[in-house]
N, C-alpha and C positions, 0 to 999 in steps of 0.2 A: 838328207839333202845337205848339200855342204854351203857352206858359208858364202859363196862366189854365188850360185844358187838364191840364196836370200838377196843378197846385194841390188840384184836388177825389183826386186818386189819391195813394196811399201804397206805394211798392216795399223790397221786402225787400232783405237781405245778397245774398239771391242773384240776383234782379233785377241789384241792380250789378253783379255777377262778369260775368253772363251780355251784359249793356249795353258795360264797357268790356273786355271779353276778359282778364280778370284771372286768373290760372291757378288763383287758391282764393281761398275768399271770408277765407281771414284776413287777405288783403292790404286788402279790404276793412274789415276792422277797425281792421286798424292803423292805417290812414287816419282814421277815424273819434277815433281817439284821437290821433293827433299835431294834427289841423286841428279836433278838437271845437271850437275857439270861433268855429267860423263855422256851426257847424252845431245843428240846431235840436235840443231835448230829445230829439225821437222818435227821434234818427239816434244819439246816446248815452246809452240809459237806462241806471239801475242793473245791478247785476250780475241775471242770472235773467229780465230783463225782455227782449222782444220788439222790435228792432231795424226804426226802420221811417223811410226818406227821404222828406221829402217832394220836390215840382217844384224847389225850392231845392236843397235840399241835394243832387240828384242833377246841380244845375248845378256845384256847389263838386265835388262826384268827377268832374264833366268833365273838369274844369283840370285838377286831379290825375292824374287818367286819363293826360292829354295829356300834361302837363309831363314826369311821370315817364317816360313813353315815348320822352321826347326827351333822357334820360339828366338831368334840371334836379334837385338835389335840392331837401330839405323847405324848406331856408332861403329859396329864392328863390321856391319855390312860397309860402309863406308870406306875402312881400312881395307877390306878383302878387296873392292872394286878398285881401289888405289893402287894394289899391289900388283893389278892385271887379272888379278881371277873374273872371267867368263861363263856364265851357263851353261849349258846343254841345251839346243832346240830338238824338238823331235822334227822327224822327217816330213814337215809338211806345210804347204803353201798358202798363202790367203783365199785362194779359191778354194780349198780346201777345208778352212776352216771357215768360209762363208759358209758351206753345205751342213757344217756341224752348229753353227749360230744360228742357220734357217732350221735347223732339228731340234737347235735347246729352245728355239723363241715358239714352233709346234708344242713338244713339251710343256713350256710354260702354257702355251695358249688353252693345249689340251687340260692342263692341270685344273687353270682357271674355269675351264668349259665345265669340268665336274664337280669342282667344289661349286660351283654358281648354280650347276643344276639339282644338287645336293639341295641348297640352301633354297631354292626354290619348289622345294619337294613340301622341304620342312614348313616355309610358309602357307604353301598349299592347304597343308596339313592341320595347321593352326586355326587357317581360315576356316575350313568345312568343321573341325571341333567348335569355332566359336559361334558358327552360323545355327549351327544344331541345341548350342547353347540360347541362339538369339529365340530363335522361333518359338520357344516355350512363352519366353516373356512376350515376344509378340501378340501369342494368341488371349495371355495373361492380361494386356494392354487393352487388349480391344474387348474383352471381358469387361473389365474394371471399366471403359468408359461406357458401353453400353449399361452397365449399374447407375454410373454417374448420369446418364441422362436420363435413365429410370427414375431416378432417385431425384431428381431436376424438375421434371416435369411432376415427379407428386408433390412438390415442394411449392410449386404452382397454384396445383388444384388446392391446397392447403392452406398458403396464403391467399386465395379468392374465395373460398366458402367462410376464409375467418374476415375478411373484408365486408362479404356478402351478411354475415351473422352480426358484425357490429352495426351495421345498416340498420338490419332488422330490429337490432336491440334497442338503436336512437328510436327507430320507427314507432316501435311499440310501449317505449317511453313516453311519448308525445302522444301516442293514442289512450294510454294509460292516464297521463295527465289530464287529458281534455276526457274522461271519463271521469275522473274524479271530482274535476270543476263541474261537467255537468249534474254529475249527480247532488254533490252540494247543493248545488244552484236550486234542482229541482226538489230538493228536499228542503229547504229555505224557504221555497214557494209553497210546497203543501203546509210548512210549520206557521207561515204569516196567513195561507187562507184558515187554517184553522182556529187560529188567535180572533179573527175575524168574526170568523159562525160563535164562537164560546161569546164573544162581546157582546 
């Protein structure tokens, strides 16, 4: 496509990413900003405004494009672009390269789509290992508290027969004692009637 060809078209930030293989369009920016005096208004408007190359300006990110890939930095890119040296555009339109930005942003989507279904494989995965992990100790849990209220309730019975048993012990204390008084007593009485009959 020739230059006259470009001239009536206007390509975005991402048109250029997509044009020189630039792995983010803020490389595109910053380009925009180090070589703005070679490039026309539309390619650096104000802040908030709508970033737009014309056929020129997407020959000045040729060079750029190029140089920089050839490890050249800004300084000497600078000079070249002062001298008049120009990029190479390949032969192809912003509609053209929309169809190829709607193909890279499927790609990406597609890429995302598999690594996410990957990583949700792997989650899966972890899950049903750790559930298979849980269930032993679940059954382990419900074990152990069925002990603990086994073991609860004899704990019960254990403290009410020893409740029950210190009762009995008072009980039989106090029946013990009044046994003993009585028998005193009554042995007192046959030792004074017999003091009695000997007199």
């Amino acid at each position: 496509m020739s230059l006259e060809g470009y001239s009536l078209n206007m390509f975005t930030t991402k048109h250029a990413q997509v044009m020189f293989r630039v792995a983010s369009p803020q490389t595109i920016r910053n380009w925009t900003k180090e070589f703005a005096g070679y490039l026309s208004p539309s390619a650096t408007p104000g802040s908030g405004s709508t970033r737009r190359f014309s056929g020129e300006d997407m020959e000045i990110l040729a060079l750029i494009a190029e140089l920089s890939s050839q490890g050249i930095g800004f300084e000497e890119i600078h000079a070249s672009l002062a001298s008049g040296q120009r990029g190479k555009l390949p032969n192809i339109s912003p509609e053209d390269i929309d169809v190829l930005v709607a193909g890279e942003m499927e790609r990406q989507l597609s890429t995302q789509l598999h690594e996410t279904t990957e990583l949700a494989q792997r989650l899966q995965g972890e899950l049903d290992e750790l559930k298979l992990q849980v269930q032993p100790l679940r059954e382990e849990n419900i074990r152990l508290k069925a002990q603990i209220e086994d073991r609860e309730s004899r704990l019960d019975q254990l403290n009410q027969q020893l409740r029950d048993a210190q009762e009995r012990i008072i009980q039989l204390a106090e029946e013990k004692g009044q046994a003993y008084v009585k028998g005193t007593m009554e042995a007192l009485g046959r030792n004074r009637d017999q003091s009695k009959d000997n007199s």
